[in-house]
C-alpha positions in Angstrom: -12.0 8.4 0.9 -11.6 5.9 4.0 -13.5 6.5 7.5 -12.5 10.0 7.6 -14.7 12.9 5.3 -13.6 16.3 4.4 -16.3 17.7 6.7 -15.0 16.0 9.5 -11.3 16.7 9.1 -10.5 19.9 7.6 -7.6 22.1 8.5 -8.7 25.1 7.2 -7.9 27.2 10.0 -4.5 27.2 9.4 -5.1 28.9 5.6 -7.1 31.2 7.3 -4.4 33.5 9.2 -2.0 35.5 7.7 1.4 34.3 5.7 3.4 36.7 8.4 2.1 34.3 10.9 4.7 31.7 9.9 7.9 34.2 10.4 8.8 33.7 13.9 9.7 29.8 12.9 11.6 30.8 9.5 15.8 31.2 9.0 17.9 30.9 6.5 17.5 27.8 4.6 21.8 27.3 4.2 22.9 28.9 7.2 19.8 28.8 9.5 20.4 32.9 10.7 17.8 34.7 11.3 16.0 36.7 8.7 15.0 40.2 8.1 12.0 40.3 6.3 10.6 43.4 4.3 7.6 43.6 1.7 10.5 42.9 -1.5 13.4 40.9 0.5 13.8 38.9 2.9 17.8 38.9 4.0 19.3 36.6 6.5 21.4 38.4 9.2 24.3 35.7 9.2 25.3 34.7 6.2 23.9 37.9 4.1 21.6 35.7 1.8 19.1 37.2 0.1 15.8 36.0 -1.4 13.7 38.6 -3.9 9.7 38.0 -3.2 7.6 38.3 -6.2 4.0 37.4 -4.5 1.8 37.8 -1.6 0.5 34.3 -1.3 4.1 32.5 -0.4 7.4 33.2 1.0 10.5 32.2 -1.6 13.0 30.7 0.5 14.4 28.1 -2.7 18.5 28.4 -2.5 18.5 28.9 -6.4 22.7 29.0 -6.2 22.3 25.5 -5.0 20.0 24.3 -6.9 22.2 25.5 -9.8 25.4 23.6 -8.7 23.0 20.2 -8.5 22.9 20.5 -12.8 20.1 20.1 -15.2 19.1 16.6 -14.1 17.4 17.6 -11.2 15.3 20.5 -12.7 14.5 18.0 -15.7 13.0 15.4 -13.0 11.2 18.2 -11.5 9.9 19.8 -15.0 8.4 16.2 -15.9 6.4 16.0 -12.5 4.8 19.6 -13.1 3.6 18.9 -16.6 2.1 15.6 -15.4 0.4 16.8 -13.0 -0.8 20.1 -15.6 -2.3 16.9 -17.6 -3.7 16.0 -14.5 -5.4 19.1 -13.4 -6.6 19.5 -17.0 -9.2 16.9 -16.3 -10.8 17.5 -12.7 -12.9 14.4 -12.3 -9.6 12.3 -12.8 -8.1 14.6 -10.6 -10.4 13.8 -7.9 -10.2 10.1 -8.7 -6.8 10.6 -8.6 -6.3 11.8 -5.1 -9.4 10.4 -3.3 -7.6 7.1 -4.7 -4.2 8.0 -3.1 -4.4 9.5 -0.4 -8.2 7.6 1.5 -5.9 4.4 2.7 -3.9 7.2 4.8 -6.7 9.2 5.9 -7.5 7.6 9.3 -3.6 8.1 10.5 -3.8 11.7 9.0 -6.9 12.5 11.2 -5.0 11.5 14.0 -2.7 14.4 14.1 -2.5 17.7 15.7 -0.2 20.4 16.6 2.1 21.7 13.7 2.0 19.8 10.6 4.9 20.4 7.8 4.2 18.6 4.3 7.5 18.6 2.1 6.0 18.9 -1.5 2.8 18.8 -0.3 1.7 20.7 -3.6 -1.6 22.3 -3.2 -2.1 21.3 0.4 -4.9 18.6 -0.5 -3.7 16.7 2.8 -5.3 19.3 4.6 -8.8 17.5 4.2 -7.8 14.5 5.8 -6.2 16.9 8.8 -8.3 17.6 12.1 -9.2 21.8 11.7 -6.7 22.8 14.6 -4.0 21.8 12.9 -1.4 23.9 12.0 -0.4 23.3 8.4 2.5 24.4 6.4 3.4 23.1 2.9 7.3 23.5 1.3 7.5 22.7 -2.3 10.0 23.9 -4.9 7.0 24.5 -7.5 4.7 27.8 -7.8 2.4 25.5 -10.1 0.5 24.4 -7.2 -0.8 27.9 -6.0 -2.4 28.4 -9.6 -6.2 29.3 -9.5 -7.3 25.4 -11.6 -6.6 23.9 -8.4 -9.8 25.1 -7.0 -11.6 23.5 -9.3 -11.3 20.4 -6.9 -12.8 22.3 -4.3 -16.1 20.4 -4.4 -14.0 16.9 -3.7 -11.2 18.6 -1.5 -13.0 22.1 0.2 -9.5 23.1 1.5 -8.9 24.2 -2.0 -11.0 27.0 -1.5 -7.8 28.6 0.2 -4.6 28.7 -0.6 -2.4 26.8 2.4 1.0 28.6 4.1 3.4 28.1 1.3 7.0 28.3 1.0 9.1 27.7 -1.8 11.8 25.8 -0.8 13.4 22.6 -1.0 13.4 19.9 2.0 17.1 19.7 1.7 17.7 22.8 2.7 14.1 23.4 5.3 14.4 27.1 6.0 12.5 26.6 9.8 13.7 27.0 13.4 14.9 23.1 15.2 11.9 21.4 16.5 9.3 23.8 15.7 6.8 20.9 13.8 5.1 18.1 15.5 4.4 16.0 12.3 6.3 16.2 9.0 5.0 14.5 5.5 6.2 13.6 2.7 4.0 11.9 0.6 5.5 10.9 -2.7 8.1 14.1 -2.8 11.2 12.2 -1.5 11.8 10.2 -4.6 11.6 13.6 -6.2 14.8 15.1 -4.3 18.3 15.7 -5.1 19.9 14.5 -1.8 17.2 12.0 0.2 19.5 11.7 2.9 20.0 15.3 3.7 16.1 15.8 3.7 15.8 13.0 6.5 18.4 15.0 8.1 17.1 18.4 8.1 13.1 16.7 8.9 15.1 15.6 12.3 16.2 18.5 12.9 13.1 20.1 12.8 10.6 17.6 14.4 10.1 18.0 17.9 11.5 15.1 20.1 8.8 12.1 19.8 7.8 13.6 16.7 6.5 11.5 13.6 7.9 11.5 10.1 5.6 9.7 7.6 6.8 9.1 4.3 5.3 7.4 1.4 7.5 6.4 -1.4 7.7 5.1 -5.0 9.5 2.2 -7.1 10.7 0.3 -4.1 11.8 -3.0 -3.9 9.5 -5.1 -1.1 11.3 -7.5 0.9 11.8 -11.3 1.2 9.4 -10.7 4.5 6.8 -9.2 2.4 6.5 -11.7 0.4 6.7 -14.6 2.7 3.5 -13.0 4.9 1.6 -12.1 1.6 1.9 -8.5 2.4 3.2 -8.1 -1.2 1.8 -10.6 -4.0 4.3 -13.4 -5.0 2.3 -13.1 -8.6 4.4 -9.7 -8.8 7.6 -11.1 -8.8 10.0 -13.3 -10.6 9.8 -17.4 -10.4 11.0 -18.2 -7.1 11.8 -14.6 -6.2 14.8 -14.5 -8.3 18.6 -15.0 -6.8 18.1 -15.8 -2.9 21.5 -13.9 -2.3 20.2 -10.7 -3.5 19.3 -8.2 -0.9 15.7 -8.1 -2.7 13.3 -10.5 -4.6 13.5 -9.6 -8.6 10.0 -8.4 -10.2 8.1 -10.5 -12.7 10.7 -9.9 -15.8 14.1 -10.7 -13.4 15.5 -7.3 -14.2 15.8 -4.7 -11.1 12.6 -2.7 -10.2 11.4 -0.8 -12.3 11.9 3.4 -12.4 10.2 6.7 -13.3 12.3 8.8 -15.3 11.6 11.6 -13.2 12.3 9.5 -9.5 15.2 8.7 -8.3 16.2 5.0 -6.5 15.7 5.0 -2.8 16.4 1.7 -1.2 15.2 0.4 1.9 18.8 -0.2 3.1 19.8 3.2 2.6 16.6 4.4 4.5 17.9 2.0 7.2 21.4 4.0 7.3 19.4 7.3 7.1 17.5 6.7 10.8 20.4 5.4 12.8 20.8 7.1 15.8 17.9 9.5 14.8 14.4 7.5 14.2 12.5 4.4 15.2 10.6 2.9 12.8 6.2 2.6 13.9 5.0 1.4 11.1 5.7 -0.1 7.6 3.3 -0.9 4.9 3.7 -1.9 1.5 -0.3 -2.5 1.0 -0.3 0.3 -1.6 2.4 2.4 -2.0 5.7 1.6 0.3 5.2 3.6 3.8 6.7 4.1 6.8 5.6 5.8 9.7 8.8 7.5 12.1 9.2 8.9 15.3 12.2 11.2 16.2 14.6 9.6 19.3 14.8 12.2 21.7 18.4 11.6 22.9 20.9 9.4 20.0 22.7 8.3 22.9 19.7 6.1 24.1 20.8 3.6 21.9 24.3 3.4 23.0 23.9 2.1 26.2 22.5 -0.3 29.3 20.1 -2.4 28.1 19.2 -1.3 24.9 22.9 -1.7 24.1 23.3 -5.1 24.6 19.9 -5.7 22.3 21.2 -3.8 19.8 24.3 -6.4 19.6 22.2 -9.7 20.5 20.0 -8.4 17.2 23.3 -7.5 15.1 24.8 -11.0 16.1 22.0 -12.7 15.3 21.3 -10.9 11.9 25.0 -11.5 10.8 24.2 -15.1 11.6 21.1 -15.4 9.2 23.0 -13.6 7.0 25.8 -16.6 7.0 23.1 -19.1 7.0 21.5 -17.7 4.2 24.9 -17.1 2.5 25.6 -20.9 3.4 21.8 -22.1 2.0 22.3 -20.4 -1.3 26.0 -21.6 -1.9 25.3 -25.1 -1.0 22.0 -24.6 -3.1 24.5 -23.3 -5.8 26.5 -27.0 -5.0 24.0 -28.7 -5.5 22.6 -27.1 -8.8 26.6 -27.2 -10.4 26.7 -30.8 -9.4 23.0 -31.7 -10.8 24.4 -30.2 -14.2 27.4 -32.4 -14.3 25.3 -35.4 -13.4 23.3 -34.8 -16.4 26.5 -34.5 -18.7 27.1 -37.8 -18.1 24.1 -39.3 -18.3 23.4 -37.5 -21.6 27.3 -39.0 -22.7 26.1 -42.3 -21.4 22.6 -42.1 -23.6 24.9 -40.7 -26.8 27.3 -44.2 -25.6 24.5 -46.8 -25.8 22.8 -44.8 -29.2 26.0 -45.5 -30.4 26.5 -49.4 -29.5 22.9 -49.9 -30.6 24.3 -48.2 -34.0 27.0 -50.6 -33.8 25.2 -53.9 -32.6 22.5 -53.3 -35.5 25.0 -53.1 -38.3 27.1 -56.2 -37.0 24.1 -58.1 -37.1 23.4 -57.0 -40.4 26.7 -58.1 -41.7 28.0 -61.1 -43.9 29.9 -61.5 -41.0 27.5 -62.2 -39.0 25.4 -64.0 -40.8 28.2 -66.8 -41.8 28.9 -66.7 -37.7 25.3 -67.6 -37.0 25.2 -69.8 -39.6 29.0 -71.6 -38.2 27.3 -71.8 -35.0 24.5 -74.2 -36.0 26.8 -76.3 -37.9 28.7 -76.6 -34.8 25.2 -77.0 -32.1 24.8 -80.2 -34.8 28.2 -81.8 -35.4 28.2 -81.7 -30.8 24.5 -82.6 -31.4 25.7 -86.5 -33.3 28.7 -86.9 -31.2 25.9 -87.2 -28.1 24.4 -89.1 -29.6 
């Protein structure tokens, strides 16, 4: 499990105090009103939403009329999570294997937090053991699977388990919490998961505090050519050379694009990239285990829009759209080069079919009558110019 033991970080505090704690930071998850909340109901006040509550241990905040107009695919995706991770819980030592594995190379950043903590599928709240115990945790996940009681048969490995954390069930494109009311948000293998990745990071800014952290670990992501080149990702894992150098990313082993669960969806660095403008900086990026990247909220978008910073942010476009034309120019002339090796092997494979054929030739000329009466004229004629000499 890393540096860090459950003993040492647990946020347990948190599961301690009542649900009801959490309703001065909730609103509508669509139109972000405030709620009326009552043992059966809770009903925004703006936009006249209502959300039926079946059990004490978790607010239901999931817009299900939204949810609906996404289609089956999504709720298929999410279906073949759950019963993986039923398999999963079915055996408890792999369990623990499982999530010791996964999460110990993040546990000495986790214990680093404090403050308000807000894990988007965060599932049964196992986080919480890598957490300091002042932290204030809250988990959001569209799945009542996680509250079941077989989860605290981990408890041993993970003692957070013992309680159940704050739930909500809800969706992180559509967070149902107050702006900036969360220090930290995670989302640890969730956002491959979602319908709309883009509105997630969206709604995560709006609710982080300014200087806040985002970190997000994902699935099925292409490394770059940089990750490669410094070894941070193994060259044995992709294809011969990388693949085509004008592609935005190095093909895997079998040349195809990179591989995808069927229950994932395709998130791409560059869109990532697209996703942050104007909103996050990047801290930190890892692709040691599973692709990571550690954010921090920009308190003010129009930081980056002028003085200095400006004019750094077009020195590093200029010179990005010139590696991008050098690169361009590398692999065409590469490309020249390759076209023009082929056609110089044409012709020297026409020239070897040429001289195969005047060898052809030459033999059966010299097996001839022909030639054999010109040979034979020739020595007649090297002795009548032989007597005459003489």
């Amino acid at each position: 499990m890393g540096k860090t033991s459950p003993s040492d970080c647990q946020g347990g505090s948190m599961a301690e105090r009542p649900l009801r704690t959490l309703q001065h930071v909730l609103v509508c998850p669509v139109c972000k009103g405030g709620l009326e909340f009552s043992p059966s109901l809770i009903s925004c006040n703006s936009c006249g939403l209502q959300f039926l509550q079946s059990g004490n241990d978790y607010f239901d905040l999931l817009p299900h009329h939204l949810l609906e107009n996404k289609g089956p695919q999504w709720r298929e995706r999410q279906q073949e999570m759950e019963e993986w991770y039923k398999d999963l819980i079915a055996s408890p030592a792999a369990a623990n294997n499982c999530f010791a594995r996964d999460y110990a190379p993040y546990a000495p950043l986790l214990a680093t937090l404090s403050g308000d903590v807000l894990d988007i599928g965060g599932g049964a709240g196992i986080v919480r053991d890598y957490l300091p115990r002042d932290t204030s945790y809250t988990v959001i996940d569209p799945s009542l699977d996680w509250l079941g009681a077989e989860w605290a048969s981990l408890a041993e490995r993970f003692p957070s388990l013992v309680t159940k954390p704050h739930f909500i069930l809800g969706i992180g494109e559509y967070l149902p919490f107050l702006a900036q009311a969360f220090d930290t948000v995670l989302a640890f293998w969730s956002l491959n998961h979602a319908s709309d990745p883009e509105q997630v990071f969206s709604e995560v800014y709006r609710v982080l505090r300014p200087g806040g952290q985002f970190l997000a670990v994902l699935e099925d992501m292409a490394p770059s050519w940089g990750d490669i080149a410094d070894g941070t990702f193994p060259a044995s894992r992709i294809a011969p050379g990388g693949g085509d150098p004008s592609m935005e990313n190095p093909a895997p082993s079998d040349g195809q694009e990179w591989p995808l669960q069927s229950d994932h969806i395709r998130i791409r660095e560059s869109d990532i990239q697209k996703w942050i403008s104007r909103r996050f900086e990047v801290v930190r990026r890892d692709f040691d285990q599973s692709p990571s990247f550690e954010f921090r909220k920009i308190e003010s978008p129009q930081r980056i829009r002028t003085g200095a910073e400006d004019t750094e942010v077009q020195r590093s476009r200029y010179h990005i759209r010139t590696l991008q034309n050098e690169r361009r120019d590398f692999v065409r002339r590469l490309q020249e080069l390759e076209s023009a090796l082929v056609k110089e092997r044409k012709k020297v494979k026409r020239l070897r079919k040429r001289t195969q054929r005047l060898k052809l030739e030459l033999r059966n000329v010299r097996g001839s009558t022909t030639w054999r009466l010109l040979k034979r004229l020739g020595r007649i004629r090297a002795g009548v110019l032989g007597k005459f000499r003489r």
